[in-house]
C-alpha positions in Angstrom: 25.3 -8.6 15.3 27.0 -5.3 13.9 24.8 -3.7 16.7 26.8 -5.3 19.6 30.0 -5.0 17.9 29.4 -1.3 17.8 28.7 -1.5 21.7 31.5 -3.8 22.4 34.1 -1.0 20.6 31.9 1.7 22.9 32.7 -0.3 26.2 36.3 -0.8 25.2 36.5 3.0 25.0 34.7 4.1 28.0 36.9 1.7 30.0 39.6 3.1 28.7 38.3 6.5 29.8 37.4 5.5 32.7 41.3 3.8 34.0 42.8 7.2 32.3 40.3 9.6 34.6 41.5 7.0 37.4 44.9 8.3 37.1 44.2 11.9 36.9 47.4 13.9 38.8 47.2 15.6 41.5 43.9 14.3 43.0 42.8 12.6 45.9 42.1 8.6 45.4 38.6 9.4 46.4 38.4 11.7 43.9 39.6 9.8 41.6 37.7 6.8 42.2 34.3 8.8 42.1 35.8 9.9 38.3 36.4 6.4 37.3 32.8 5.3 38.2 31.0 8.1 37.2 32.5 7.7 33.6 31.8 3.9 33.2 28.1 4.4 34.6 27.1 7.2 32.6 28.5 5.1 29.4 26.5 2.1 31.1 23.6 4.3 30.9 24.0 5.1 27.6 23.8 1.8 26.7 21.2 1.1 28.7 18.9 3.5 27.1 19.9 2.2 23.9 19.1 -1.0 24.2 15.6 -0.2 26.0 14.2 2.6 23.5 13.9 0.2 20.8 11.7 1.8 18.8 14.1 5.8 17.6 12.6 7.4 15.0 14.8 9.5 12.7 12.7 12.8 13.2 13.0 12.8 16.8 16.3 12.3 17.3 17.0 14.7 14.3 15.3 17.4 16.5 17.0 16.7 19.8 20.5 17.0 18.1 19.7 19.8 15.9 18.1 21.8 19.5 21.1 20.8 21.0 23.5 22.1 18.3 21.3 25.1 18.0 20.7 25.6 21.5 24.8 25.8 22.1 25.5 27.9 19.2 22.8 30.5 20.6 23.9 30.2 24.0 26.9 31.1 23.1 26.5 34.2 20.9 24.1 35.5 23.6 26.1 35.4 26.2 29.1 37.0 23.9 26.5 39.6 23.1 25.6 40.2 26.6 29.2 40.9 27.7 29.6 44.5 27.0 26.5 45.1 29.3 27.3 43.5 32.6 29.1 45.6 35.0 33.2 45.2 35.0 32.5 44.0 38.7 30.7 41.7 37.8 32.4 41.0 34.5 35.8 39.9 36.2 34.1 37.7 38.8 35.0 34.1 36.8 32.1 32.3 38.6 29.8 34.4 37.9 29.9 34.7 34.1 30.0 30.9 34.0 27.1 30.3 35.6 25.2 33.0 33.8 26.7 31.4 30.1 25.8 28.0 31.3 22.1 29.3 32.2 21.6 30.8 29.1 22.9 28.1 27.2 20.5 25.5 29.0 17.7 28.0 28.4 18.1 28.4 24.7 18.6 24.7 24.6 15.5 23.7 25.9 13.8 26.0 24.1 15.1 25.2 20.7 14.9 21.2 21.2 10.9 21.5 22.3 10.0 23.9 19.9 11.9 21.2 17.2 10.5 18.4 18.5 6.9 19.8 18.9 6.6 20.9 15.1 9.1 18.1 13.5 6.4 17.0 10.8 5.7 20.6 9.9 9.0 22.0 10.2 10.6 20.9 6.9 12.5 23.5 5.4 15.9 23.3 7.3 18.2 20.5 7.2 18.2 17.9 8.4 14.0 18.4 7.9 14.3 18.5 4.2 12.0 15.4 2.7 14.1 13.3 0.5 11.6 11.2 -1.3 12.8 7.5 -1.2 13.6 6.4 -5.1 11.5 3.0 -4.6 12.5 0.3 -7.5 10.0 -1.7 -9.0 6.4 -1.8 -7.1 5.4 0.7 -4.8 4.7 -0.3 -1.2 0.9 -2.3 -0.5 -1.3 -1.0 2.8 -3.0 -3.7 4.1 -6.9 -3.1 5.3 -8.7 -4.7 7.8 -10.8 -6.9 5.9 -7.6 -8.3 3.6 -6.1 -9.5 6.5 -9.2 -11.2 8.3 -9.9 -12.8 4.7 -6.2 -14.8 5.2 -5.9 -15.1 1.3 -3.5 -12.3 1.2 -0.8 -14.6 3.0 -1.6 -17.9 0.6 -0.5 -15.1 -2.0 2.6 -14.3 -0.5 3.6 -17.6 -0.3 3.3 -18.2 -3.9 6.5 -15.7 -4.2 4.9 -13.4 -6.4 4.5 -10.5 -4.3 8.0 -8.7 -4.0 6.7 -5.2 -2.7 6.9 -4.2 1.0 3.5 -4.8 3.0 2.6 -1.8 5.6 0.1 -2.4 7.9 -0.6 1.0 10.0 -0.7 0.8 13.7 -4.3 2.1 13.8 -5.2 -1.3 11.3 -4.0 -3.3 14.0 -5.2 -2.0 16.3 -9.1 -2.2 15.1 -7.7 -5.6 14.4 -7.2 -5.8 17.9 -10.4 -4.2 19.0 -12.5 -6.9 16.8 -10.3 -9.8 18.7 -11.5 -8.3 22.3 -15.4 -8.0 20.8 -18.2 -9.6 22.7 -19.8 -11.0 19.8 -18.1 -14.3 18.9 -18.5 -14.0 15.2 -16.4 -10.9 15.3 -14.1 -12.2 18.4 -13.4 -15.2 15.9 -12.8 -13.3 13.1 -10.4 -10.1 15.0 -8.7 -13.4 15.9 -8.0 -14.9 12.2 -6.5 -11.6 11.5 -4.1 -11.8 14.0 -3.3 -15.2 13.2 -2.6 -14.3 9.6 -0.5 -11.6 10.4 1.6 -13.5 13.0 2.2 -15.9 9.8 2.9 -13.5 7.6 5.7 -12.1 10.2 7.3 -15.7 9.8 7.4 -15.5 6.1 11.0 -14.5 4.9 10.0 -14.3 1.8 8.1 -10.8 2.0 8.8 -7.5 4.1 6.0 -6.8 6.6 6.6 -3.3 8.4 4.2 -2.3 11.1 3.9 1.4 10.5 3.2 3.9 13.6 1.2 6.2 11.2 2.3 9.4 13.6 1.5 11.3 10.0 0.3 15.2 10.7 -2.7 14.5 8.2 -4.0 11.7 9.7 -4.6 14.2 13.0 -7.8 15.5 12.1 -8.7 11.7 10.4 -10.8 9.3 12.4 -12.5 6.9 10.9 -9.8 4.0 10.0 -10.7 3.5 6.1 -10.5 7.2 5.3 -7.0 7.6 7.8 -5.7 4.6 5.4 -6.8 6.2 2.1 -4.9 9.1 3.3 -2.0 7.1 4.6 -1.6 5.4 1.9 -1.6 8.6 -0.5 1.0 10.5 1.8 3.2 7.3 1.4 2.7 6.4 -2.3 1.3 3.6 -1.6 -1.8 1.0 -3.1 -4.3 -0.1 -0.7 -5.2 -3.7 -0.2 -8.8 -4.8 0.3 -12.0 -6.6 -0.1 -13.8 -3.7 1.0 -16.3 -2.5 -2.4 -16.9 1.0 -0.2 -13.4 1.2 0.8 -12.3 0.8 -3.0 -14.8 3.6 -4.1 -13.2 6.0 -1.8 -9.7 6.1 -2.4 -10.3 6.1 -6.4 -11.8 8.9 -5.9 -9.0 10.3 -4.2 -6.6 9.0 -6.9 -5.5 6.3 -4.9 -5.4 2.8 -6.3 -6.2 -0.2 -5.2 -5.7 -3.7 -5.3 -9.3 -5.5 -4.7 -8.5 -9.3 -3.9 -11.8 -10.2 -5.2 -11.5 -9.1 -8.5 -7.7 -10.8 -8.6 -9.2 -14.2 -8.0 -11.8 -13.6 -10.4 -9.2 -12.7 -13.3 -7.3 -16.1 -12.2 -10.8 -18.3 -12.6 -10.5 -20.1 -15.7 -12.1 -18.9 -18.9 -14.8 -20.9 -20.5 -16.0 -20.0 -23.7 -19.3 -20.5 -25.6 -19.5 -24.1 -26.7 -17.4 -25.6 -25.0 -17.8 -28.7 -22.4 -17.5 -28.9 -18.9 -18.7 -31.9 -16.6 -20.2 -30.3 -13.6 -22.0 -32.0 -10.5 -25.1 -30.1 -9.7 -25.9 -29.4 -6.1 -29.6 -27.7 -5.9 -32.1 -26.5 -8.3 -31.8 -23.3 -9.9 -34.3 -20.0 -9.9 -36.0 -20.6 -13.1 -38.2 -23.6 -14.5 -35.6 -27.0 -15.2 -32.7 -25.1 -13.7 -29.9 -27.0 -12.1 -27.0 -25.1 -9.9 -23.4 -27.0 -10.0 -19.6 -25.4 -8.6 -16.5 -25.7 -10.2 -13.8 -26.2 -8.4 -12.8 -22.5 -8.1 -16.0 -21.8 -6.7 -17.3 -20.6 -9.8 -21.3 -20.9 -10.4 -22.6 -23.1 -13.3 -26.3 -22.7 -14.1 -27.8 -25.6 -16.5 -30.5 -25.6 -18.3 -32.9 -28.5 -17.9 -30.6 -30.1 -15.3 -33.4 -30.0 -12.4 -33.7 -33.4 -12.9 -29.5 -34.2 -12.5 -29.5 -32.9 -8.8 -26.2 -34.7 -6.8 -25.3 -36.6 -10.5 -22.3 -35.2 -13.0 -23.7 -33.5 -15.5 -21.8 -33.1 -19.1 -22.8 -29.6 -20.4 -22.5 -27.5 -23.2 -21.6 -23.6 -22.5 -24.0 -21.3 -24.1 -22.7 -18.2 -21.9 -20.6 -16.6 -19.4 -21.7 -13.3 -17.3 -19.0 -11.7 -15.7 -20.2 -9.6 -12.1 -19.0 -7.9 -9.3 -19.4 -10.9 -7.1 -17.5 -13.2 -9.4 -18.0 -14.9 -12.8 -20.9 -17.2 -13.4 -21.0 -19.6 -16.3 -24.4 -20.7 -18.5 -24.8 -23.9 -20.4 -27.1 -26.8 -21.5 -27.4 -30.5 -20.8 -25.0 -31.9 -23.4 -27.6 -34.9 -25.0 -25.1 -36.1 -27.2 -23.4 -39.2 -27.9 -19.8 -39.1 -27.0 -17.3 -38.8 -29.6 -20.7 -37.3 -31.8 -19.5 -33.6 -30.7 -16.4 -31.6 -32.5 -15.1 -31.6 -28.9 -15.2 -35.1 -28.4 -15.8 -37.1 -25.3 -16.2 -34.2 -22.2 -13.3 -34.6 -19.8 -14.4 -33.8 -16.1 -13.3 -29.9 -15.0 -10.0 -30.1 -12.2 -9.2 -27.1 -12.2 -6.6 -24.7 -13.1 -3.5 -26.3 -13.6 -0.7 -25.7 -11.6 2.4 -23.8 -12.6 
């Protein structure tokens, strides 16, 4: 809204301009009629430009006006400079030394505006180059990975409301993300998809700030492969990297990058059983060892019980006689509970729902 405000002020003014080089003195109406549409359609195409380049980065047009500003302050020193050393025939000839001031202006300002804008990310000394590190309160921003985003739970997350840092997913992310969607393989062409999906959803949700960066970072130039570019990305940035990737995780601690592993957050939120206490757990298939029975909990957690071969597809109330925390996730161990109810110091064994909701 301020946007078009802006370019309704803008308009106002080069109307105005344009009526007031309409009624320039002593010129012909043709003349003046070629003034008063060449003002209002180089403003139009101003506009125009605007509107269509939607994507500006601050860098770019930081070189193009320096070059410019450069380029004219050059331009004109030079051709100062050069005065005393053209002929006085050629010095009093008015034409003549404006053509050669505009040509040497033009030339310095094209070559100070490509030189700028082909070392911008290196060229950081001289204002307005200088890096002023953003002062970021609270979290620092999270880099999304591929794998994060195919595995959806990322956005389940965000809609609980506790998430309140800004997400970046790079552009070369997406576009793997991409490149798995357009796969041959339909397990991957379904998957490529679901990330795409997520991400569209995650777009719709006002409640957190998705940015898709362009990642046009000069030490990701000689970085190929996409988890070590995001490891870098994300250390150039400041940022923690997002993934379910075990490899992935490896790397960038060993760069000193952290990382948020998704696995290991849903194991921490699994709820703790401890030793002797009971659960009621349906069993579902036999277990490895002699008289073992395998049951879930609601969470997905794993519940081995001894001597519970024989309670396949019943509920089963158990006694917990350990818990093994692993990289895959936590798995509980327990015993058929043969007692009487109320005969326990836990009393009768409610059935397990859950984690309870906040």
């Amino acid at each position: 809204m301020l946007m078009w405000v802006l370019r309704g002020f803008y308009g106002a003014l080069i109307i105005g301009l344009a009526v007031m080089a309409f009624d320039l003195p002593n010129e012909g109406f043709y003349t003046r009629l070629l003034a008063f549409w060449g003002v209002l359609g180089l403003g139009a195409l101003v506009v125009a430009a605007d509107i269509l380049i939607r994507t500006k980065q601050i860098t770019t047009l930081s070189a193009v006006y320096f070059g410019l500003t450069l380029g004219l302050l050059l331009g004109y020193l030079f051709s100062e400079a050069l005065k005393p050393f053209i002929p006085a025939d050629a010095r009093n000839h008015q034409l003549l030394n404006r053509g050669l001031q505009l040509l040497i202006t033009g030339i310095f300002c094209y070559v100070v505006t490509s030189t700028l804008l082909q070392t911008k990310d290196e060229f950081r000394f001289i204002i307005p180059y200088v890096e002023f590190s953003k002062q970021i309160k609270g979290n620092r921003p999270l880099a999304l990975d591929t794998s994060v985003i195919i595995d959806g739970r990322i956005a389940d997350i965000c809609d609980t409301r506790i998430i309140d840092s800004k997400m970046i997913v790079p552009r070369f992310v997406l576009q793997e993300l991409q490149g798995i969607a357009d796969s041959s393989d339909k397990l991957k062409r379904n998957r490529g998809r679901r990330g795409l999906d997520i991400l569209k959803r995650m777009q719709g949700n006002n409640r957190i700030e998705l940015q898709i960066h362009e990642a046009n970072l000069p030490e990701l130039r000689d970085v190929h492969r996409v988890d070590e570019r995001l490891v870098v990305f994300a250390k150039v940035l400041g940022a923690r990297v997002v993934t379910n990737d075990f490899n992935l995780n490896k790397i960038a601690q060993l760069q000193g990058v952290e990382v948020i592993n998704l696995n290991e957050v849903a194991n921490a939120l699994k709820t703790v059983a401890l030793p002797g206490e009971g659960l009621t757990v349906k069993l579902v298939k036999p277990g490895d060892q002699i008289g073992q029975g395998v049951g879930y909990l609601d969470d997905g957690t794993m519940v081995v019980v001894e001597g519970g071969r024989n309670s396949i597809n019943q509920d089963v109330a158990i006694v917990v006689t350990s818990v093994l925390q692993t990289p895959a996730g936590r798995m509980i161990f327990g015993r058929v509970d043969n007692r009487p109810p109320g005969s326990g110091s836990s009393g009768e064994l409610p059935r397990y729902q859950g984690p309870s909701p906040t």
